[in-house]
PyMOL commands that place a pseudoatom at each C-alpha (Angstrom):
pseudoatom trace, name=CA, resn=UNK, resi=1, chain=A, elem=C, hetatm=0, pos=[5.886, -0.388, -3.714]
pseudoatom trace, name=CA, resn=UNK, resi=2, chain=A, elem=C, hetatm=0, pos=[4.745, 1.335, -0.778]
pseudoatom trace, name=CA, resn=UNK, resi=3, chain=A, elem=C, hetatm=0, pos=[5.565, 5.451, -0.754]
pseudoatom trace, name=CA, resn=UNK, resi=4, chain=A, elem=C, hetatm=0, pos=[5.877, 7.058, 3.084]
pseudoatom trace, name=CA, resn=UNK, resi=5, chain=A, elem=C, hetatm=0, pos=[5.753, 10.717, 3.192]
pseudoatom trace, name=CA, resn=UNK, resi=6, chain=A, elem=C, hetatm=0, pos=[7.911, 10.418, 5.472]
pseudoatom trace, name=CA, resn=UNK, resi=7, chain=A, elem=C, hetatm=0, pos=[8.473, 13.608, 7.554]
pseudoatom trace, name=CA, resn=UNK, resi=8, chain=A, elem=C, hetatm=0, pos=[6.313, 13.269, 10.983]
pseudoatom trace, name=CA, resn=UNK, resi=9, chain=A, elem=C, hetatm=0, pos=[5.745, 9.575, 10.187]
pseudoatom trace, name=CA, resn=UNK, resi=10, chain=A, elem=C, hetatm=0, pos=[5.020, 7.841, 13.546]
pseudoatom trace, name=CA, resn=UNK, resi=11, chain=A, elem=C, hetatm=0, pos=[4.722, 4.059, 11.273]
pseudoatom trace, name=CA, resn=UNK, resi=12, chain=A, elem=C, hetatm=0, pos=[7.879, 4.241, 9.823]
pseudoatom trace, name=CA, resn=UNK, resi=13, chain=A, elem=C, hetatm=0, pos=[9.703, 1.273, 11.689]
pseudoatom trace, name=CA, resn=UNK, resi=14, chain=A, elem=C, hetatm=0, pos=[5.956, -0.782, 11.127]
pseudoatom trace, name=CA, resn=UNK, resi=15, chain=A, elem=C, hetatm=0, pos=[6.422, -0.243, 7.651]
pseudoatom trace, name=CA, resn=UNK, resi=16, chain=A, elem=C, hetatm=0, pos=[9.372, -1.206, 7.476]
pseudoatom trace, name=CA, resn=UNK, resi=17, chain=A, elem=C, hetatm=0, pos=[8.626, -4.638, 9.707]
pseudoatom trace, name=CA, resn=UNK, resi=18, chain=A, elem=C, hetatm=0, pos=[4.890, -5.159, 7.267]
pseudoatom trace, name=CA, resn=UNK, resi=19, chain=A, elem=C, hetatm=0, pos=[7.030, -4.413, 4.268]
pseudoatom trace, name=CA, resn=UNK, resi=20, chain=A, elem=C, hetatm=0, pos=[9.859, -7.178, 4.658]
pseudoatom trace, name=CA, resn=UNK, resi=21, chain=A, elem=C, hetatm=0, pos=[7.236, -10.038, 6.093]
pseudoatom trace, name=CA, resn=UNK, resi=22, chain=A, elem=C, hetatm=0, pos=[5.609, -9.399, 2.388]
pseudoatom trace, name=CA, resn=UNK, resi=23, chain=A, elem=C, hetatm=0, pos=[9.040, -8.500, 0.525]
pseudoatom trace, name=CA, resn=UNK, resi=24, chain=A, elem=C, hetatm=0, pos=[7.895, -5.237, -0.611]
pseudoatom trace, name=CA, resn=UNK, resi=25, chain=A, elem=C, hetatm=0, pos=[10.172, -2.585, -1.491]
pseudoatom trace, name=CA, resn=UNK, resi=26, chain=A, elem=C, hetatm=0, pos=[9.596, 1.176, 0.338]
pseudoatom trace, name=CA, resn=UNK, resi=27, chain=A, elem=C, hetatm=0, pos=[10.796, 4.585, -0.202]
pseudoatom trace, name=CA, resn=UNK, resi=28, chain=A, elem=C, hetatm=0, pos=[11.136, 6.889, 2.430]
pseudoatom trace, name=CA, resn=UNK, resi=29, chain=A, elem=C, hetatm=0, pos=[10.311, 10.439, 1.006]
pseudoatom trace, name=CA, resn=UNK, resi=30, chain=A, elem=C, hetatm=0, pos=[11.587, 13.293, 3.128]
pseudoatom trace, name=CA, resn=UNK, resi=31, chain=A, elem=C, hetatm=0, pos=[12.619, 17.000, 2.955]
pseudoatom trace, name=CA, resn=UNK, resi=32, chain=A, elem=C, hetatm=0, pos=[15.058, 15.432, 5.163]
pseudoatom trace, name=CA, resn=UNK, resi=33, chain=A, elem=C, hetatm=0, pos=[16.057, 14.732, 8.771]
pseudoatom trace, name=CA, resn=UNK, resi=34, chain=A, elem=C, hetatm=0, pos=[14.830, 10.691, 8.430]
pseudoatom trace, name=CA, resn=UNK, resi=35, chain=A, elem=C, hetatm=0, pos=[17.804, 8.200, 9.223]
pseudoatom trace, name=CA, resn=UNK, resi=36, chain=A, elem=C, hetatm=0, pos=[19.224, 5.879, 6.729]
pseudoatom trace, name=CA, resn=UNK, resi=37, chain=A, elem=C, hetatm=0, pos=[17.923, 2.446, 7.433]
pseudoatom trace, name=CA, resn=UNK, resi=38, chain=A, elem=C, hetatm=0, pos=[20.176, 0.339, 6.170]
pseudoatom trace, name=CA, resn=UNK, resi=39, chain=A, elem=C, hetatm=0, pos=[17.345, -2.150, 5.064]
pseudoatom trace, name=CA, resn=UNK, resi=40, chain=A, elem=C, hetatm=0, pos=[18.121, -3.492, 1.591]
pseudoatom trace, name=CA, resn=UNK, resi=41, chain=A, elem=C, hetatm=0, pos=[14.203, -3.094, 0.869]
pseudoatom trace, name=CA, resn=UNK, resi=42, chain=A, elem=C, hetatm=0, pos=[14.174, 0.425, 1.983]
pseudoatom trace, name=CA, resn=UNK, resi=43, chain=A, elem=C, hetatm=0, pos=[15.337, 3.896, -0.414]
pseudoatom trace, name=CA, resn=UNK, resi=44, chain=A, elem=C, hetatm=0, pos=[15.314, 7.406, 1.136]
pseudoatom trace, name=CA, resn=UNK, resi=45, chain=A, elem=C, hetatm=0, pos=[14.555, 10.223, -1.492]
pseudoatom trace, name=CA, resn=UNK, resi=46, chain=A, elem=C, hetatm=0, pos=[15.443, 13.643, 0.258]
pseudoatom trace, name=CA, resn=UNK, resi=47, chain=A, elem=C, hetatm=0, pos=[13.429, 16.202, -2.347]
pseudoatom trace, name=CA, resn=UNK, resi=48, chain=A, elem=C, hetatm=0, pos=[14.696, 19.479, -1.922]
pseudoatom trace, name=CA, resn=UNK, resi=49, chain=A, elem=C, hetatm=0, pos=[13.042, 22.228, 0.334]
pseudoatom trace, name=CA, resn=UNK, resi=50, chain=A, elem=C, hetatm=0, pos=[9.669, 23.318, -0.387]
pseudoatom trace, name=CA, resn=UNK, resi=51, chain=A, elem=C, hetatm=0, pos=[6.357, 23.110, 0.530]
pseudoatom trace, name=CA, resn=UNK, resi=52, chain=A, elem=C, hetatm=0, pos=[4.547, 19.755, -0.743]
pseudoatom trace, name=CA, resn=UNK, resi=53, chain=A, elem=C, hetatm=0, pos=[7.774, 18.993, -2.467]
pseudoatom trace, name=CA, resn=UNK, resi=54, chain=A, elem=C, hetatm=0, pos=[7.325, 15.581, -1.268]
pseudoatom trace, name=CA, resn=UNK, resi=55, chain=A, elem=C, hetatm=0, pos=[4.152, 15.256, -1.834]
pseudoatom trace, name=CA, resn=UNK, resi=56, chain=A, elem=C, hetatm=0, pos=[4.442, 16.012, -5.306]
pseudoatom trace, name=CA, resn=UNK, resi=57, chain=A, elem=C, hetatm=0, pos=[7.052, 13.613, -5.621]
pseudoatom trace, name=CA, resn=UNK, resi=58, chain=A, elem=C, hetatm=0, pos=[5.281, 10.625, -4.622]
pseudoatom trace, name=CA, resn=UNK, resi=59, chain=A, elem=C, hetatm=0, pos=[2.267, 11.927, -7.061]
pseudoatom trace, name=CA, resn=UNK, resi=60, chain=A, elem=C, hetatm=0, pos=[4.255, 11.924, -10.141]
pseudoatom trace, name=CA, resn=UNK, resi=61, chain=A, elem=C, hetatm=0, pos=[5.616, 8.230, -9.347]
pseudoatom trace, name=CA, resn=UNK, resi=62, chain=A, elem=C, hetatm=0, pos=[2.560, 6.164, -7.426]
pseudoatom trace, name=CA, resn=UNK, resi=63, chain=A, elem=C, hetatm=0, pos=[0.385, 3.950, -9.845]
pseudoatom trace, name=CA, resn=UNK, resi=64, chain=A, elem=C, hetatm=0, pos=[-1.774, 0.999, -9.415]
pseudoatom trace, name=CA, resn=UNK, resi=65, chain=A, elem=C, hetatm=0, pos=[-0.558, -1.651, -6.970]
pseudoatom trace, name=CA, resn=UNK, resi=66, chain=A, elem=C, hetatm=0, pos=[0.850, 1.026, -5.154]
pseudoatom trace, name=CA, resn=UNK, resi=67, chain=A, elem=C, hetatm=0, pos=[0.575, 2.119, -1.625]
pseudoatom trace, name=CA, resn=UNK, resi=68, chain=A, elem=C, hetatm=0, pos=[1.133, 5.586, 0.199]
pseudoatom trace, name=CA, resn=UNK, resi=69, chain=A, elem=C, hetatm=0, pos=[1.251, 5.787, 3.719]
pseudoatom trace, name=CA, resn=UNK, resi=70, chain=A, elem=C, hetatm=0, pos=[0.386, 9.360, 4.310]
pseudoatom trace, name=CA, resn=UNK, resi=71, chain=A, elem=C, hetatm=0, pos=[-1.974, 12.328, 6.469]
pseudoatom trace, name=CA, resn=UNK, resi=72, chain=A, elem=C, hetatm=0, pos=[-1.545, 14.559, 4.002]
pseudoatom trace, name=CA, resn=UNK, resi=73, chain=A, elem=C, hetatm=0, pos=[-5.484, 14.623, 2.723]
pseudoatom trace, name=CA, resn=UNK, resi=74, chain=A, elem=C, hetatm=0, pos=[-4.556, 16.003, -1.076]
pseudoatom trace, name=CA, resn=UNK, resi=75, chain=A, elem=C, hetatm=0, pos=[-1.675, 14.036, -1.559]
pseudoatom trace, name=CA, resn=UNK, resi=76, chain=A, elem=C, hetatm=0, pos=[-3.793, 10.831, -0.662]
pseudoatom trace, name=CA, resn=UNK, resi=77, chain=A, elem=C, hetatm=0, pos=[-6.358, 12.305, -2.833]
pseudoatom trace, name=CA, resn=UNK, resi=78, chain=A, elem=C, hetatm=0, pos=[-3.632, 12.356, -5.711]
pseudoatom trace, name=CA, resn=UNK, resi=79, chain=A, elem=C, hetatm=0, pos=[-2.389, 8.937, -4.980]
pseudoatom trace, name=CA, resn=UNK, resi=80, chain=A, elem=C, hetatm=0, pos=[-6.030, 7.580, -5.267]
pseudoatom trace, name=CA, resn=UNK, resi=81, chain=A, elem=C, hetatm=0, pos=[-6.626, 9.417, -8.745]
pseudoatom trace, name=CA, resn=UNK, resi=82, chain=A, elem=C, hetatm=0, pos=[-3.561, 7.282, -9.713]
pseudoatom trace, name=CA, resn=UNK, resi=83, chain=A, elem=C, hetatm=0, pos=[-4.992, 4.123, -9.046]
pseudoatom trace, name=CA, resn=UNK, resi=84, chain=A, elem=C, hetatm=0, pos=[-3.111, 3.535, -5.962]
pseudoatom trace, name=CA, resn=UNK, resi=85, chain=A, elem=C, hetatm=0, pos=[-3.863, 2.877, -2.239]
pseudoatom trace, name=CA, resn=UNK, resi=86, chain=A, elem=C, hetatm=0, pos=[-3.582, 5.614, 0.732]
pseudoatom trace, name=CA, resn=UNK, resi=87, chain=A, elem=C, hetatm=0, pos=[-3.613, 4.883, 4.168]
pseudoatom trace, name=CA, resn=UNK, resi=88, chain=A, elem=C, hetatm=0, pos=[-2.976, 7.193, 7.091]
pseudoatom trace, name=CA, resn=UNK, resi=89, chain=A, elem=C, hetatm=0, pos=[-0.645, 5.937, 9.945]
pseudoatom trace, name=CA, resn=UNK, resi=90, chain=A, elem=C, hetatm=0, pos=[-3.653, 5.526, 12.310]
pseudoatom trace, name=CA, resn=UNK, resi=91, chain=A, elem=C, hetatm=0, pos=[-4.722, 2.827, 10.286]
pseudoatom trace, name=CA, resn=UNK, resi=92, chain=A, elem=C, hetatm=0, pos=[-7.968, 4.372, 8.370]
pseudoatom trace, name=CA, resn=UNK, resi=93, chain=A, elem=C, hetatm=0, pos=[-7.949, 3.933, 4.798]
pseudoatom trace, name=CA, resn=UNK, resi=94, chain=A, elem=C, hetatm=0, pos=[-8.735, 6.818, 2.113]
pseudoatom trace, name=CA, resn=UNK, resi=95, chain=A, elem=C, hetatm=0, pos=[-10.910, 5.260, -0.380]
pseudoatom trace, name=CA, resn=UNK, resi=96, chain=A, elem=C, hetatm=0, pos=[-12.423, 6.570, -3.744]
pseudoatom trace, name=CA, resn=UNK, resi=97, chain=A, elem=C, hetatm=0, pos=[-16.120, 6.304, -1.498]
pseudoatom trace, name=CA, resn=UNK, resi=98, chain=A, elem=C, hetatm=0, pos=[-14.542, 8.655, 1.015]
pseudoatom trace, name=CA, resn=UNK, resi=99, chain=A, elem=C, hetatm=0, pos=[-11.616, 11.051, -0.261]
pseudoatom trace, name=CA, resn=UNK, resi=100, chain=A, elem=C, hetatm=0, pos=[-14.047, 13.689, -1.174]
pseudoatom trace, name=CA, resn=UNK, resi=101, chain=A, elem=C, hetatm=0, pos=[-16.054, 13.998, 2.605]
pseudoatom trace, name=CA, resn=UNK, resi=102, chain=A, elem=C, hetatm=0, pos=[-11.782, 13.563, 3.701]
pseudoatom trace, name=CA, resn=UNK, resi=103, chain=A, elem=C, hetatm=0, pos=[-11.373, 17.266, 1.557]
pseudoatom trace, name=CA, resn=UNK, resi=104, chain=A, elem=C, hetatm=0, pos=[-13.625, 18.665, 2.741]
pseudoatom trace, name=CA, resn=UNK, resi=105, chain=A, elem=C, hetatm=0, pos=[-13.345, 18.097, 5.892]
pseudoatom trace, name=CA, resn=UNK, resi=106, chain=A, elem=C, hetatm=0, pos=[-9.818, 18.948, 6.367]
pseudoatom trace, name=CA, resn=UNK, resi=107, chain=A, elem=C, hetatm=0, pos=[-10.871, 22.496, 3.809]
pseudoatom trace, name=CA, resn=UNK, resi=108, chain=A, elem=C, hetatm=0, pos=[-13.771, 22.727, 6.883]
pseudoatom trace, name=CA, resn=UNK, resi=109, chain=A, elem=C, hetatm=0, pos=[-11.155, 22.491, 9.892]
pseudoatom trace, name=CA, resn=UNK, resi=110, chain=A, elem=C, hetatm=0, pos=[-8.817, 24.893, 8.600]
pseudoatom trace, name=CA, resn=UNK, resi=111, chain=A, elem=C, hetatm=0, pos=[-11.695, 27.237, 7.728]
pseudoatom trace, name=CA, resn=UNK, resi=112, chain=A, elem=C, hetatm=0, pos=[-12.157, 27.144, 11.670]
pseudoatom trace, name=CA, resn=UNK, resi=113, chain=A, elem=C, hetatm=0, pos=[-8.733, 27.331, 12.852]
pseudoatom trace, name=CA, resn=UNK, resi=114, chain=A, elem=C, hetatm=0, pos=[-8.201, 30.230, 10.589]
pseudoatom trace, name=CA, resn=UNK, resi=115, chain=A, elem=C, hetatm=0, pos=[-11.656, 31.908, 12.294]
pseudoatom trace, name=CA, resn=UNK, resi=116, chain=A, elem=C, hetatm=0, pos=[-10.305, 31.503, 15.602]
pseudoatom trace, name=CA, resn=UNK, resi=117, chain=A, elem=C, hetatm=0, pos=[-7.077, 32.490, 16.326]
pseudoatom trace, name=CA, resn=UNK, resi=118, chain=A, elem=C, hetatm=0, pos=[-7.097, 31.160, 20.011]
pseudoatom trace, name=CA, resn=UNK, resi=119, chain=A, elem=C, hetatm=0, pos=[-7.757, 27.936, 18.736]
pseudoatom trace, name=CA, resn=UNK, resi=120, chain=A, elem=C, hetatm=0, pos=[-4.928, 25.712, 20.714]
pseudoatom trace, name=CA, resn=UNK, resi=121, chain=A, elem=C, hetatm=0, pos=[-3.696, 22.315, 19.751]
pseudoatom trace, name=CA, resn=UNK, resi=122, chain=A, elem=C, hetatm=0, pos=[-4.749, 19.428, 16.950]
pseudoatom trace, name=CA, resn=UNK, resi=123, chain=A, elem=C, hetatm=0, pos=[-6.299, 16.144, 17.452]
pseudoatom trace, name=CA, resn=UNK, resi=124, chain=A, elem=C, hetatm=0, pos=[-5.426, 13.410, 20.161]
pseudoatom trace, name=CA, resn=UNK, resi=125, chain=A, elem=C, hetatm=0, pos=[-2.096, 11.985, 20.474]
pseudoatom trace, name=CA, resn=UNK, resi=126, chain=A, elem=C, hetatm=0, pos=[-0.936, 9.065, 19.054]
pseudoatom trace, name=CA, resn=UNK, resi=127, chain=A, elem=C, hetatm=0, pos=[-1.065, 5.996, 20.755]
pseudoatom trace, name=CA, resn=UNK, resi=128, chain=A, elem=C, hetatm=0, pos=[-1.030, 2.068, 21.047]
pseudoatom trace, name=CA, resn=UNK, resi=129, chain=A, elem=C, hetatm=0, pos=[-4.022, 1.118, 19.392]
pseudoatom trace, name=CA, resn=UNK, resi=130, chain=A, elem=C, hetatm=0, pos=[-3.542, 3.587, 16.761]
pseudoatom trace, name=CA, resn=UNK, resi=131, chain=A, elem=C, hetatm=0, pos=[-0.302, 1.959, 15.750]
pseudoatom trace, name=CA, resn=UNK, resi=132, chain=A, elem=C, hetatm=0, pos=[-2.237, -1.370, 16.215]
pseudoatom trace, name=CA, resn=UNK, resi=133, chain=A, elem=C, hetatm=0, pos=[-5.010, -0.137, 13.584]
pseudoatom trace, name=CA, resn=UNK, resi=134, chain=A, elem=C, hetatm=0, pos=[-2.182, 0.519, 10.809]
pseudoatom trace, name=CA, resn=UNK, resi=135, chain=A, elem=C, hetatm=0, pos=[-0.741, -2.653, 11.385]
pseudoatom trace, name=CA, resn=UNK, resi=136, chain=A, elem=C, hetatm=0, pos=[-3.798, -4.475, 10.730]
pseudoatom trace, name=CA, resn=UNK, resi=137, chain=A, elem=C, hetatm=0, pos=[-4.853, -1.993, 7.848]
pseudoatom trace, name=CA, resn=UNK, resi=138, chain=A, elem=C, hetatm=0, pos=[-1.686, -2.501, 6.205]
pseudoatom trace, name=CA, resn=UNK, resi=139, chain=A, elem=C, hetatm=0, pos=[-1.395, -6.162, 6.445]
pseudoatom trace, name=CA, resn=UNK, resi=140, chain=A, elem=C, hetatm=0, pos=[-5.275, -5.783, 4.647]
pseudoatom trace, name=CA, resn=UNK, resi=141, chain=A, elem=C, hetatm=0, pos=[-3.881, -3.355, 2.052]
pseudoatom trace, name=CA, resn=UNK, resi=142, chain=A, elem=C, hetatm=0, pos=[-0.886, -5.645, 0.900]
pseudoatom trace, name=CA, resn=UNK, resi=143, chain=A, elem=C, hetatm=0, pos=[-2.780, -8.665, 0.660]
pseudoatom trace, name=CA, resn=UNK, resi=144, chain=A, elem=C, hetatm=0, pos=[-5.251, -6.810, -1.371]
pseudoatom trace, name=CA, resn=UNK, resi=145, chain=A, elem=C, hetatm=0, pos=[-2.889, -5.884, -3.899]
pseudoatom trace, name=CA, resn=UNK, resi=146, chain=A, elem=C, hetatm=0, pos=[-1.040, -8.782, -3.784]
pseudoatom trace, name=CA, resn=UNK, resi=147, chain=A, elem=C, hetatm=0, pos=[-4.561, -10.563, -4.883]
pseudoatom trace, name=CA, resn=UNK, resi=148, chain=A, elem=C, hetatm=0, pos=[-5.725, -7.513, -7.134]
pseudoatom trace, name=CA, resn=UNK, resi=149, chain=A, elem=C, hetatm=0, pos=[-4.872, -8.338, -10.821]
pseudoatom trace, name=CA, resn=UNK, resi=150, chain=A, elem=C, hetatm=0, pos=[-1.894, -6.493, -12.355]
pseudoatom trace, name=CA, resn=UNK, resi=151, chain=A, elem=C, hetatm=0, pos=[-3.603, -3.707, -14.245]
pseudoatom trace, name=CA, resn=UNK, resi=152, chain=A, elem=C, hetatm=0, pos=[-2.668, -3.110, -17.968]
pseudoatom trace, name=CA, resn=UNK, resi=153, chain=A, elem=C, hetatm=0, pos=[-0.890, -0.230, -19.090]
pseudoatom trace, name=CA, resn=UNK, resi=154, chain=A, elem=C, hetatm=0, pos=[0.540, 0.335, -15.472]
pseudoatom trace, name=CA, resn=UNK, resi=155, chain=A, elem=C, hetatm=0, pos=[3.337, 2.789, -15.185]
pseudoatom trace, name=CA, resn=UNK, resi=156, chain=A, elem=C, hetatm=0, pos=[7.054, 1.606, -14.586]
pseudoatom trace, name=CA, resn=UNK, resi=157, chain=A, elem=C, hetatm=0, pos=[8.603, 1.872, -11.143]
pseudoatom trace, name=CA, resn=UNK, resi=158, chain=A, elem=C, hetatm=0, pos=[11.539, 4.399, -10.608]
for i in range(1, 158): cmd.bond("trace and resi %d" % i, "trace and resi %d" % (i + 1))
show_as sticks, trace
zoom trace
């Protein structure tokens, strides 16, 4: 199963594409606002309003041989405490070796936004070759799990 927190998502339709080449199933997690697809591999879950609501969501559901396609740096950090896979849609994977320095990070650059007020803007737009990058890294993800062995005691899918 592959989760996509789904609000701001610029991989959505590449997930989608990825997802039917390897006949995986996806839901599409929103507060709302995301079109229906249509797809018959594709669910939207609308959660209701909230901050993180969606995140939290995906938390209680993701297990191992899962995937979340996410920027959100905690709720990737949840997902990989499950035993699933996060990647972000610029293609860069969060691992167990590097969800911690990801934490702190993102705890660091809010630390500075919130020292100066002036500060304008976020990172660099999205582009070409980042949506080239997820493609690969995704295609690498679902073959791993495809090849990983099913682990025991894994939780059912909803």
């Amino acid at each position: 199963m592959i989760y996509v927190d789904a609000d701001a998502c610029p991989v959505r339709a590449e997930v989608i594409r990825v997802a039917e080449r390897h006949g995986v199933r996806v839901l599409m997690v929103s507060n709302g606002g995301i079109r229906p697809t249509g797809h018959p591999l594709v669910g939207i879950v609308v959660v209701s309003e909230g901050a993180d609501a969606a995140d939290r969501w995906i938390a209680e559901r993701i297990g191992p041989g899962d995937l979340c396609v996410t920027s959100d740096v905690p709720l990737a950090a949840r997902c990989i405490e499950a035993g699933a896979r996060a990647l972000r849609p610029n293609g860069e994977a969060f691992t167990p070796a590097n969800i911690g320095t990801a934490l702190a990070l993102r705890d660091l650059a809010a630390d500075l936004r919130s020292a100066d007020p002036f500060r304008q803007g976020g990172g660099r737009p999205f582009g070409k070759a980042d949506r080239s990058r997820f493609l690969d890294a995704l295609e690498r993800e679902l073959r791993a799990i495809a090849r990983a062995p099913s682990a025991p005691g894994s939780r059912p899918r909803s």
